[in-house]
N, C-alpha and C positions, 0 to 999 in steps of 0.2 A: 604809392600814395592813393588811397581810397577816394570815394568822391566826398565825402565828408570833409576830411583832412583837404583837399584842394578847394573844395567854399569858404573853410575856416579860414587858412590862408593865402587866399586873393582878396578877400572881404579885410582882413587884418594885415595886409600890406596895402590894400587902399586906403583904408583909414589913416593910415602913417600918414600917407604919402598926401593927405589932404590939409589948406590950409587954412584956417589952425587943422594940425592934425586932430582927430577926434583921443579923448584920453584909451589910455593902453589899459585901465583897470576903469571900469563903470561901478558907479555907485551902486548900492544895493537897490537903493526905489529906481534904478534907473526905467526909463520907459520903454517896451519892448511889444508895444502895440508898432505894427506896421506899417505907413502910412501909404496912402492911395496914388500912384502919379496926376498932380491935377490935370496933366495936358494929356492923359491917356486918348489915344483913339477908341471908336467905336469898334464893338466885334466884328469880325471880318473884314477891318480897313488893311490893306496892305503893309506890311512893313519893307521900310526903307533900307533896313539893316539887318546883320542877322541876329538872331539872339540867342542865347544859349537855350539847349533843349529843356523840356520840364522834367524837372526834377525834381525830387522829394528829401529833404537833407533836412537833420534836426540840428541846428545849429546850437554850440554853448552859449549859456543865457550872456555869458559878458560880450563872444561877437554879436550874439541877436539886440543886446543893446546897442552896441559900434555900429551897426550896419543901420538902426534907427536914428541913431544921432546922425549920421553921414548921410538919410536921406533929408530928413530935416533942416542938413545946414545944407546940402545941394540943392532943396526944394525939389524932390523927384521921390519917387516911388521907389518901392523893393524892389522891383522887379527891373526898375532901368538900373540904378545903382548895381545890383547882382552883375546883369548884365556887362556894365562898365568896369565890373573889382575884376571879372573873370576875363572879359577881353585885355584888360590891362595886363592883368595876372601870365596869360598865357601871350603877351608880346614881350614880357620880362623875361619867361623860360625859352624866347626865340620859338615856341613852338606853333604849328600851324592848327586852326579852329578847326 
């Protein structure tokens, strides 16, 4: 599994797994602007936690709307959400970060 294919599906078994789950097919106007974490830190604050490295993944437009709907109903950012679909994702496959 590529790294594509591992974003698409930790991002779309989070979604499931939230509740309400976010829908499995987005509408067409769905919204697929990314929204901002309001509680981000400043550049260079410490983080507490680890996070997934950066990466560049062009996600299908229907996860990049799932993964917006699921920051919107979390109230968090792309970037924590990612974060959370993949650490989740990789404690489901039992596999170490």
């Amino acid at each position: 599994m590529g790294l594509q294919e591992t974003f698409e599906a930790a991002i779309n078994t989070y979604c499931d797994a939230l509740e309400p789950p976010i829908p499995a097919e987005m509408p067409e106007d769905a919204d697929l602007k990314m929204p901002r974490d309001p509680n981000e830190p400043l550049p260079g604050t410490p983080i507490d936690r680890p996070t997934a490295p950066p990466a560049v993944v062009r996600l299908q437009r229907n996860t990049r709307a799932r993964l917006v709907a699921a920051c919107k109903q979390k109230q968090m950012g792309g970037k924590a959400v990612i974060n959370d679909a993949i650490e989740a994702y990789l404690d489901e496959l039992d596999l170490e970060q």
